[in-house]
DOTI-907353 format. One record per residue (C-alpha): residue in three letters; residue number from 1; z, y, x. Coordinates in steps of 0.001 Angstrom, whole numbers, plus 524288, in hexadecimal, padded with zeros to 5 digits. Example, Ala and Ser with C-alpha at 12.3 -4.5 7.8 and 13.67 -1.06 7.14 Angstrom:
<atoms>
ATOM    aa     i      zz      yy      xx
ATOM   ALA     1   81E78   7EE6C   8300C
ATOM   SER     2   81BE4   7FBDC   83566
</atoms>
This chain:
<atoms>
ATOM    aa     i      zz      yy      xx
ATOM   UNK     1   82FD6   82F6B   7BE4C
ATOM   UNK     2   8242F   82955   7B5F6
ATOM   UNK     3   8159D   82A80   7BC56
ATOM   UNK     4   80F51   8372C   7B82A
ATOM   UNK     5   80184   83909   7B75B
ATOM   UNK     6   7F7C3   83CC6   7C240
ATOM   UNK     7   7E94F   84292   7C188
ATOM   UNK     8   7E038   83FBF   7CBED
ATOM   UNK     9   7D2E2   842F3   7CBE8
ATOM   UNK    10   7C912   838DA   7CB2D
ATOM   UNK    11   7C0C8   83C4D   7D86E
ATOM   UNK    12   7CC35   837BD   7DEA3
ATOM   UNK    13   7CDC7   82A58   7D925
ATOM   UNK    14   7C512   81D94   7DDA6
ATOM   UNK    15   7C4A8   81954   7D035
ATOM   UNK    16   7BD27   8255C   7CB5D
ATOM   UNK    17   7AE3E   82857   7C88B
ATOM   UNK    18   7A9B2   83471   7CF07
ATOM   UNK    19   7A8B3   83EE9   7C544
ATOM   UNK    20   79A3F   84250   7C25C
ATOM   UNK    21   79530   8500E   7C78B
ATOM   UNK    22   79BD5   85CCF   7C192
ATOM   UNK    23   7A64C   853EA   7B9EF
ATOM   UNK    24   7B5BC   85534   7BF19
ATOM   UNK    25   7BAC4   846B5   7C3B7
ATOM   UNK    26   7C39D   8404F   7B784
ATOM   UNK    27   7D1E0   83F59   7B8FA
ATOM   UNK    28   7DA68   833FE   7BBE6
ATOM   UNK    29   7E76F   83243   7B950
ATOM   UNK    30   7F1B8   82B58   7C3B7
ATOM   UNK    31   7FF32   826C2   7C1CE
ATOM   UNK    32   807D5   82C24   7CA0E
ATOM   UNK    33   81531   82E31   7CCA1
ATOM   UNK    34   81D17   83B39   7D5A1
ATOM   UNK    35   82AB3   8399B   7D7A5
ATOM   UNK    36   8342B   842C0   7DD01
ATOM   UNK    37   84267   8417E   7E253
ATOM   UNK    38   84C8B   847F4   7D808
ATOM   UNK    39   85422   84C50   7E3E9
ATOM   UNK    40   850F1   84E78   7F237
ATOM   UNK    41   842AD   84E03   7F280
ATOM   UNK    42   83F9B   84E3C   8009B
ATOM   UNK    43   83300   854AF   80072
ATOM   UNK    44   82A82   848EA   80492
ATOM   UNK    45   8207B   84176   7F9C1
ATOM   UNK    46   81D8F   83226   7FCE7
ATOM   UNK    47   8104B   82F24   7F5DE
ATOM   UNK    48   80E77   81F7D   7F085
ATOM   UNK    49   8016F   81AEB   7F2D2
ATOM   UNK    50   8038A   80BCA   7EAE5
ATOM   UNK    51   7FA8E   7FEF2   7EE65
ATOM   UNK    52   7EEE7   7FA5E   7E5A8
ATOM   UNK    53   7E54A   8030E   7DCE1
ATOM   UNK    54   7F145   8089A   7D513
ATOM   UNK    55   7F25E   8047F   7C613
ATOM   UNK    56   7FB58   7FA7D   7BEE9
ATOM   UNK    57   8052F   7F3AA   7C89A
ATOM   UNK    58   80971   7E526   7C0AF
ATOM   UNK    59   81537   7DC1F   7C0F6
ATOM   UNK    60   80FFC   7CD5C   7C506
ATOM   UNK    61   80D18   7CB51   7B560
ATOM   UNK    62   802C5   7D6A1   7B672
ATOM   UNK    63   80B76   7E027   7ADCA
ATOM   UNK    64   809D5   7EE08   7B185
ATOM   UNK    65   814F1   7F2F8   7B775
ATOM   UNK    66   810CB   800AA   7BCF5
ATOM   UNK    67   806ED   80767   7C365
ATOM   UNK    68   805DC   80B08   7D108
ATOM   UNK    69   80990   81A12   7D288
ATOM   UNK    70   81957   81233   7D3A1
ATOM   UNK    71   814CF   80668   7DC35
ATOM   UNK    72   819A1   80D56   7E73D
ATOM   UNK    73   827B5   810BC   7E0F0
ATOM   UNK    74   82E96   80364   7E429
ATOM   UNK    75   82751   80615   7F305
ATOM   UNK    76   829CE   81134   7F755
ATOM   UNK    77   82AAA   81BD2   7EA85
ATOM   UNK    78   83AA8   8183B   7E815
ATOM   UNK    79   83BFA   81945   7F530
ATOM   UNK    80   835C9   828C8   7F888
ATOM   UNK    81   83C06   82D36   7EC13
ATOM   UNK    82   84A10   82885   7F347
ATOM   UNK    83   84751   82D00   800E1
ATOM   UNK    84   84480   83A6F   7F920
ATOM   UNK    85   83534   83A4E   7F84B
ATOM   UNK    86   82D04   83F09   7EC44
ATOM   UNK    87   8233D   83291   7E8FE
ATOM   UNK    88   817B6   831F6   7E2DF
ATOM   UNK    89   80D2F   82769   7E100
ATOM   UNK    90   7FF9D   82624   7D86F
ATOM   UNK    91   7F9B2   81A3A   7D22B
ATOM   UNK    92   7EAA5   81B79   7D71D
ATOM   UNK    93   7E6C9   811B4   7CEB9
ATOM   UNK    94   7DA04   80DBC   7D18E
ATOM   UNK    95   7D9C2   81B70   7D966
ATOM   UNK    96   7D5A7   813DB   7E657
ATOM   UNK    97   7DABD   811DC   7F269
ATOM   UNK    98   7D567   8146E   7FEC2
ATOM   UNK    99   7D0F4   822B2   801B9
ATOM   UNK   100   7D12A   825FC   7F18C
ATOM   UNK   101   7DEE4   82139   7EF78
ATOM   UNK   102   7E332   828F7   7FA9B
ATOM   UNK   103   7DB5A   83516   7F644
ATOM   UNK   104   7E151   83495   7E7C2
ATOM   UNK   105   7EF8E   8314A   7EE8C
ATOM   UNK   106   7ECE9   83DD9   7F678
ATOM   UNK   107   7EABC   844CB   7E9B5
ATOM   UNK   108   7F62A   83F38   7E3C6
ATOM   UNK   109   7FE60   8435C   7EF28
ATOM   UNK   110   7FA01   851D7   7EC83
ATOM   UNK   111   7FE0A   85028   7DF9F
ATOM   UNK   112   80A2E   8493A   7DFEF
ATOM   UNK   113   80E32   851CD   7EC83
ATOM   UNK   114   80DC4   85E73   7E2D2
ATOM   UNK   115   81619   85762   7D73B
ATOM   UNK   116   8209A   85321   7E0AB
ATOM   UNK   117   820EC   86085   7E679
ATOM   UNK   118   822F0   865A6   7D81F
ATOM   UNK   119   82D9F   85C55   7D4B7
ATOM   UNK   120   83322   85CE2   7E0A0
ATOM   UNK   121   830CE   86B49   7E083
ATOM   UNK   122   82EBE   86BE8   7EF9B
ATOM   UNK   123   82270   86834   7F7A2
ATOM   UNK   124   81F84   85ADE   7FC8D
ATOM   UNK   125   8227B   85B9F   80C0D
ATOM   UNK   126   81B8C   84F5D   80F70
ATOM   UNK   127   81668   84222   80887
ATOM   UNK   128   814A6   83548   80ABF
ATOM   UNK   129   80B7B   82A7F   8076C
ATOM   UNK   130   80FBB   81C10   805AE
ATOM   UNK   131   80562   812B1   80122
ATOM   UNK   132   80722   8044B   7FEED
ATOM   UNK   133   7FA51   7F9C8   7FE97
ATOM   UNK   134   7ECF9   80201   7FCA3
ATOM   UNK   135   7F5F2   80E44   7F98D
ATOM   UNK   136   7FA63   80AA5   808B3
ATOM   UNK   137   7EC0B   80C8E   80B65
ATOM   UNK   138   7EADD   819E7   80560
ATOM   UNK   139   7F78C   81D85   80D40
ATOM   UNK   140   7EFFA   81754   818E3
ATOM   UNK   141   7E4FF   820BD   81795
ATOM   UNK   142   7EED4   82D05   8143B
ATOM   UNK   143   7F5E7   8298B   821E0
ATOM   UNK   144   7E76A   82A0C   827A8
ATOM   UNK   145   7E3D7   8359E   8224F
ATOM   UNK   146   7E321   84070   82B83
ATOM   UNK   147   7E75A   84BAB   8207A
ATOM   UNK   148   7F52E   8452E   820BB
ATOM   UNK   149   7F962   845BB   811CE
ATOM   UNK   150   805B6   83E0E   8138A
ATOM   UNK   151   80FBD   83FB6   81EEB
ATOM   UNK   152   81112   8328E   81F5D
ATOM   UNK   153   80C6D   823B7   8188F
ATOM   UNK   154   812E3   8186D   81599
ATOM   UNK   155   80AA7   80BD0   81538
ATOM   UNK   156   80F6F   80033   80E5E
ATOM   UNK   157   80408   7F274   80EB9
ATOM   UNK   158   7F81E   7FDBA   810DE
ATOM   UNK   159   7EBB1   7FBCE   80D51
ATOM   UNK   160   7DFFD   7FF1B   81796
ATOM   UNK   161   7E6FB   7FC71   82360
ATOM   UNK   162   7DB48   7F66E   82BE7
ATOM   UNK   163   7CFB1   7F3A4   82639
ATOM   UNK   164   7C926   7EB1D   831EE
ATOM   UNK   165   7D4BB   7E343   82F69
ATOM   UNK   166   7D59C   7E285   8219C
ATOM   UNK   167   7C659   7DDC9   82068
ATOM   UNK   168   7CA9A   7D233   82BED
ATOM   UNK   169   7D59F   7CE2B   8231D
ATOM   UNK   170   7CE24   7CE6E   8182A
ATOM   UNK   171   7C235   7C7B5   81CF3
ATOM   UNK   172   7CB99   7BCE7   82313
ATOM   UNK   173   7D2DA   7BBA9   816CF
ATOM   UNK   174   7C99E   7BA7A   80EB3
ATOM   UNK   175   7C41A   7AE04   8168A
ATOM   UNK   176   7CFBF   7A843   81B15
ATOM   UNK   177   7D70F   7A83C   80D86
ATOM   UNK   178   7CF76   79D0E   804FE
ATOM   UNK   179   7D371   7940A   8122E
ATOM   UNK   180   7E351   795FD   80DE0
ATOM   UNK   181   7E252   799D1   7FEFF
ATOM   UNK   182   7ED8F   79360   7F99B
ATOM   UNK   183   7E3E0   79057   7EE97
ATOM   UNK   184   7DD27   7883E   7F4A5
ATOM   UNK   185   7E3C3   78367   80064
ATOM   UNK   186   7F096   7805E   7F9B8
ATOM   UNK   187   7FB6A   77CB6   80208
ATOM   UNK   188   7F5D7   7822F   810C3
ATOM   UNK   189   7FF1E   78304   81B9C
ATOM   UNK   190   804DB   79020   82052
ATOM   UNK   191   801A6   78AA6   82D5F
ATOM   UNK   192   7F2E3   7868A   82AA3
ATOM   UNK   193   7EA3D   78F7F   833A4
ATOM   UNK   194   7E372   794C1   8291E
ATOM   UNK   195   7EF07   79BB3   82334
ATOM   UNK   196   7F16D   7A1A2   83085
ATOM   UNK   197   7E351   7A77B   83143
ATOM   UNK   198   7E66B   7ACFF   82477
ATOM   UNK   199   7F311   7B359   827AE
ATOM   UNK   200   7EFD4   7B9CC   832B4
ATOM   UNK   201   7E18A   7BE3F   82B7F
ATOM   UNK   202   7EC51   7C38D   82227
ATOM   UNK   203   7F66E   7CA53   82DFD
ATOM   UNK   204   80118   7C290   823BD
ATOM   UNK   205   807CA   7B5FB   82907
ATOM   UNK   206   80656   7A938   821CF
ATOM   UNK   207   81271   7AA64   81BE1
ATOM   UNK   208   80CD2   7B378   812A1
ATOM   UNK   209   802BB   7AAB4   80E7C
ATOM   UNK   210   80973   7AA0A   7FF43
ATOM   UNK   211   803A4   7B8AF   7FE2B
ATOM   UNK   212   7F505   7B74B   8040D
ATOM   UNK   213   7EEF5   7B2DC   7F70E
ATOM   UNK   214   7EE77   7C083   7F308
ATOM   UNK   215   7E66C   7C5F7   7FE0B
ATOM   UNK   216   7DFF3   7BAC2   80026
ATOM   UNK   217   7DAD8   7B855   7F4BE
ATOM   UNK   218   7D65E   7C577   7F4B8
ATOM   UNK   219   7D026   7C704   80069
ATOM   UNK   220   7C802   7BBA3   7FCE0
ATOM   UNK   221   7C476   7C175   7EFF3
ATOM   UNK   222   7C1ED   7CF73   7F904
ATOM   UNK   223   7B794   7C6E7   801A1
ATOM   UNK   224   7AF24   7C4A9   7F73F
ATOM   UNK   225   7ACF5   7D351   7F298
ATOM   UNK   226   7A520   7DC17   7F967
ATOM   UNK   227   7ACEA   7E3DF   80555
ATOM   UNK   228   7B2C0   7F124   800F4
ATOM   UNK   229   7AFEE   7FC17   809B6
ATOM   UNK   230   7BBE3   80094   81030
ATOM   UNK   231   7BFC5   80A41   81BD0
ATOM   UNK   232   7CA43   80707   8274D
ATOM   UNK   233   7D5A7   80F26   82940
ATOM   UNK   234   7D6E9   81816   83431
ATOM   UNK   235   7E2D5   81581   838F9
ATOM   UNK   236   7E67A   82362   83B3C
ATOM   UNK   237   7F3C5   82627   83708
ATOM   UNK   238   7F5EF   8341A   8348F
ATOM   UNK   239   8020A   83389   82E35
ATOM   UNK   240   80EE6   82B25   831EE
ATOM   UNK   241   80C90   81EEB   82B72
ATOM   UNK   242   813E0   81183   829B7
ATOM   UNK   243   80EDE   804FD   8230A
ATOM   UNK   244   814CF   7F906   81CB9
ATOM   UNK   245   81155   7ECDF   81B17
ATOM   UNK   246   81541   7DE04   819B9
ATOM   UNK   247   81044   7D5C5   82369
ATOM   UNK   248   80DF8   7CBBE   817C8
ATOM   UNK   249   8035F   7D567   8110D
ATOM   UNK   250   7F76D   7CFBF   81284
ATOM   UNK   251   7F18D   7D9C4   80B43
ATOM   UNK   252   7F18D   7E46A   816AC
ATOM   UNK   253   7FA0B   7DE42   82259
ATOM   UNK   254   7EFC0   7DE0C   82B56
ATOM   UNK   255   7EA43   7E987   829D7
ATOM   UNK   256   7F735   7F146   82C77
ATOM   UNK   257   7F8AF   7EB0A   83927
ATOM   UNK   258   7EBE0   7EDCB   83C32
ATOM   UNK   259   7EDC2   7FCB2   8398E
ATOM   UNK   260   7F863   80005   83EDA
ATOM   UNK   261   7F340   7F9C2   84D55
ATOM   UNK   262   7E76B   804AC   849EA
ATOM   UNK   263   7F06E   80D21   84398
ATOM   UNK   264   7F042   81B59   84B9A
ATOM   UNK   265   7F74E   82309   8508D
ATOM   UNK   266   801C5   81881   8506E
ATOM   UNK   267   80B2C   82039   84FE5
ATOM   UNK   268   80B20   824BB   83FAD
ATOM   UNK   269   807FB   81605   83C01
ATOM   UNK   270   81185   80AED   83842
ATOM   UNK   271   811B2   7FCAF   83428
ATOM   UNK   272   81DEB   7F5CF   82ED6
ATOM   UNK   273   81B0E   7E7F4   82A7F
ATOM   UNK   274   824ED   7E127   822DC
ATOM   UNK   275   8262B   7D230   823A9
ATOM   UNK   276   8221E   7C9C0   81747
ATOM   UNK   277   81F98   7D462   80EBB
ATOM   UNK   278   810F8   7D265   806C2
ATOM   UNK   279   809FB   7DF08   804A2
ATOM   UNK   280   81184   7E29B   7F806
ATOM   UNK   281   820E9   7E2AC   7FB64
ATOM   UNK   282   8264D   7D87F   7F0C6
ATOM   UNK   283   8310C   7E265   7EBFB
ATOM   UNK   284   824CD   7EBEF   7E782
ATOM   UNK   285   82289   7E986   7D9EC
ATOM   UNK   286   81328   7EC1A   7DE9E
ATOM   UNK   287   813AA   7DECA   7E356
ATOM   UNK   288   810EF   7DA4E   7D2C7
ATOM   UNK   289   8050B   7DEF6   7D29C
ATOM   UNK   290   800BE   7D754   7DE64
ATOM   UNK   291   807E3   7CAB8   7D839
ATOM   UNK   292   80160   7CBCF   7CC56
ATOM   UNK   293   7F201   7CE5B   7D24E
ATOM   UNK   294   7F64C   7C281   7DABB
ATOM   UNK   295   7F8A5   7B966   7CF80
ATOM   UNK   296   7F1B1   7BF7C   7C493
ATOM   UNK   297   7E4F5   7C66F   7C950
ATOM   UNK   298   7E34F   7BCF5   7D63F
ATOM   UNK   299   7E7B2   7B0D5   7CFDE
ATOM   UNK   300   7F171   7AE80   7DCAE
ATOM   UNK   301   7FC5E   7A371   7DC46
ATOM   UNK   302   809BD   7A9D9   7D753
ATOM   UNK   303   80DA0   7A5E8   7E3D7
ATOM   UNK   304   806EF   7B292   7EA8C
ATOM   UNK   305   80CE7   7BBF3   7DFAC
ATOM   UNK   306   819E7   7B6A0   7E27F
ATOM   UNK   307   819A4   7B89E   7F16A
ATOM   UNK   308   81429   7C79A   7F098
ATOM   UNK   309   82073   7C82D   7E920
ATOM   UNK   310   82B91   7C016   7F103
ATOM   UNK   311   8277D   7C819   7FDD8
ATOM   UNK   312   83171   7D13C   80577
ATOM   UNK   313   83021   7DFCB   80425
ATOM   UNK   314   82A33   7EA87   80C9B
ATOM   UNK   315   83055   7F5E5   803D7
ATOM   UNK   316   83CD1   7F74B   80BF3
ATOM   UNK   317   832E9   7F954   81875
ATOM   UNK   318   82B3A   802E1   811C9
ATOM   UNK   319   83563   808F6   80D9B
ATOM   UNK   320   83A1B   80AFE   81A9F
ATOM   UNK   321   82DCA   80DBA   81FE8
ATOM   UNK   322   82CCD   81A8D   8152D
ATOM   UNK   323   83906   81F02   81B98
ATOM   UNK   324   833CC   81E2C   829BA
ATOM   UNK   325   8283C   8257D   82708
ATOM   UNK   326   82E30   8305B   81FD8
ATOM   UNK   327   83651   83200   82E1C
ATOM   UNK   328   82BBB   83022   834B3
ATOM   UNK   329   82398   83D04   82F39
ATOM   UNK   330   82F7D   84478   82B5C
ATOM   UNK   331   837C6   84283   837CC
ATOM   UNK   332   82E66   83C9F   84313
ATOM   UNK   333   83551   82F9C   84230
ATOM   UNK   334   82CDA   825E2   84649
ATOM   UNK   335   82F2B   81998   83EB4
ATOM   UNK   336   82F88   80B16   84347
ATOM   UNK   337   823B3   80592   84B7B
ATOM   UNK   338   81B62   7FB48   84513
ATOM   UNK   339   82517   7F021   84166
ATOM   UNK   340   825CC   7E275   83830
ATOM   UNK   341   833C8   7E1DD   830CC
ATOM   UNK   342   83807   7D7CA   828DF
ATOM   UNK   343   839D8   7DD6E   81A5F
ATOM   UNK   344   844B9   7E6F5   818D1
ATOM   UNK   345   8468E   7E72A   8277E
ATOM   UNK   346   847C3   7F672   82C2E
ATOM   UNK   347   83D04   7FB42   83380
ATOM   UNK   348   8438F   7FBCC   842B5
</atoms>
């Protein structure tokens, strides 16, 4: 089904100017895509909350090849449509994260909750919420929230896990990577202390040292900016909720761990880490974009484009994980405890 069209009003959006007094707020249009089963609808709507600030996605040459409203299909979208779920997903592009992308993703869910009703031409029973990156850390807040939108969330590399934890990696990244930049110190040993402080800084082992130019680099570049104001997570979980992550993303690895030892009540929260795998799984064609900011926009060594590529994949955990948590609110099936698999290892 192609993406139809979406209005949203502009209050809504982070990108838009306040209206001035007595005027209506202007429109904005988001792509967005509702899909329904043909056959056997089971009632049940999975909402796609995708990574980044929405927009183009590109292949490593920087061609467009989409926008975001599918970057959740080869995820999780092909996936609910199979197991009998409607699907729907929005491109916020540029509509923020945080508390305003979950507030226009709320809106979107009213919306998209009353066309799959009239396709499907029954009510929605329940939905879902499965966010990947920051759209992880707009399911994060959903699962927090205490008016329970969505029976259950799926969490795949989150944003805003622990924010005492992320500033400490951050901080020690950002002084700890100019001693091991491959840039400059061509050639250091896996074994040299220094790359040890860094991993564990990082939560990633040194083995994954091909892929810390990208956050590296960036968190020195994030040092020399002023600090953004930010808010910690409550770690409240309202809602059954599972996460997944690789334990080579140093992009958010940390910060998981961190949350779900805070994470309460214990019981509706959990973490499945899968070995190897970077914060984008290699088999999602997401993982482009990232190759080409790498070598393009950050002016990285191929090198660190072609390992975000040659990585395992998380999807067949994720996958699985979905499936758990839809037993887990519809049937009281608690799912696995906290566990590390190796990639495409079942969940045990």
């Amino acid at each position: 089904m192609s993406p139809m069209r979406l209005l949203l009003l502009g209050w809504l959006c982070a990108a838009a100017a306040a209206p001035a007094a007595g005027q209506a707020a202007p429109p904005f249009t988001k792509r967005f895509v509702v899909r329904v089963p043909e056959q056997a609808w089971n009632g049940s709507l999975v909402i796609g909350a995708h990574g980044g600030g929405g927009g183009n996605n590109f292949d490593r040459a920087g061609n467009v090849i989409g926008t975001d409203e599918t970057a959740l299909d080869d995820v999780i979208g092909r996936h609910a449509l199979a197991a009998g779920f409607a699907y729907a997903s929005f491109d916020r592009d540029g509509g923020g994260n945080g508390t305003d992308g979950l507030a226009l993703t709320y809106q979107f869910t009213q919306i998209a909750t009353a066309e799959v009703a009239r396709r499907g031409g029954k009510a929605v029973t329940r939905t879902y919420l499965v966010g990947l990156s920051a759209g992880g850390g707009i399911a994060r807040l959903a699962a927090e929230d205490e008016r329970k939108v969505y029976a259950g969330t799926l969490i795949i590399a989150g944003a805003g896990g622990d924010l005492v934890t992320r500033l400490d990696r951050q901080t020690r990244m950002a002084a700890l990577w100019p001693l091991i930049d491959p840039r400059a110190h061509f050639g250091i040993s896996p074994a040299d202390p220094r790359m040890r402080a860094y991993a564990e800084a990082i939560g990633t082992p040194v083995d994954a040292r091909r892929l810390w130019p990208y956050t590296g680099a960036g968190a020195v570049a994030a040092a020399a900016r002023p600090p953004a104001a930010a808010e910690n997570t409550t770690g409240r979980v309202q809602v059954p909720t599972i996460e997944v992550v690789g334990t080579w993303d140093d992009l958010v690895i940390r910060e998981l761990r961190a949350y779900s030892e805070r994470a309460q009540p214990r019981a509706n929260h959990r973490l499945y880490q899968v070995e190897g795998v970077w914060h984008m799984s290699s088999d999602d064609d997401g993982v482009m974009s990232f190759q080409y900011i790498a070598t393009s926009r950050m002016k990285l060594d191929a090198d660190v484009a072609n390992a975000m590529g040659e990585g395992p994949s998380y999807l067949p955990t994720v996958r699985e994980a979905f499936d758990h948590l839809v037993r887990w609110v519809e049937k009281g099936a608690s799912p696995p405890a906290n566990q590390t698999v190796e990639p495409g290892q079942r969940l045990r």
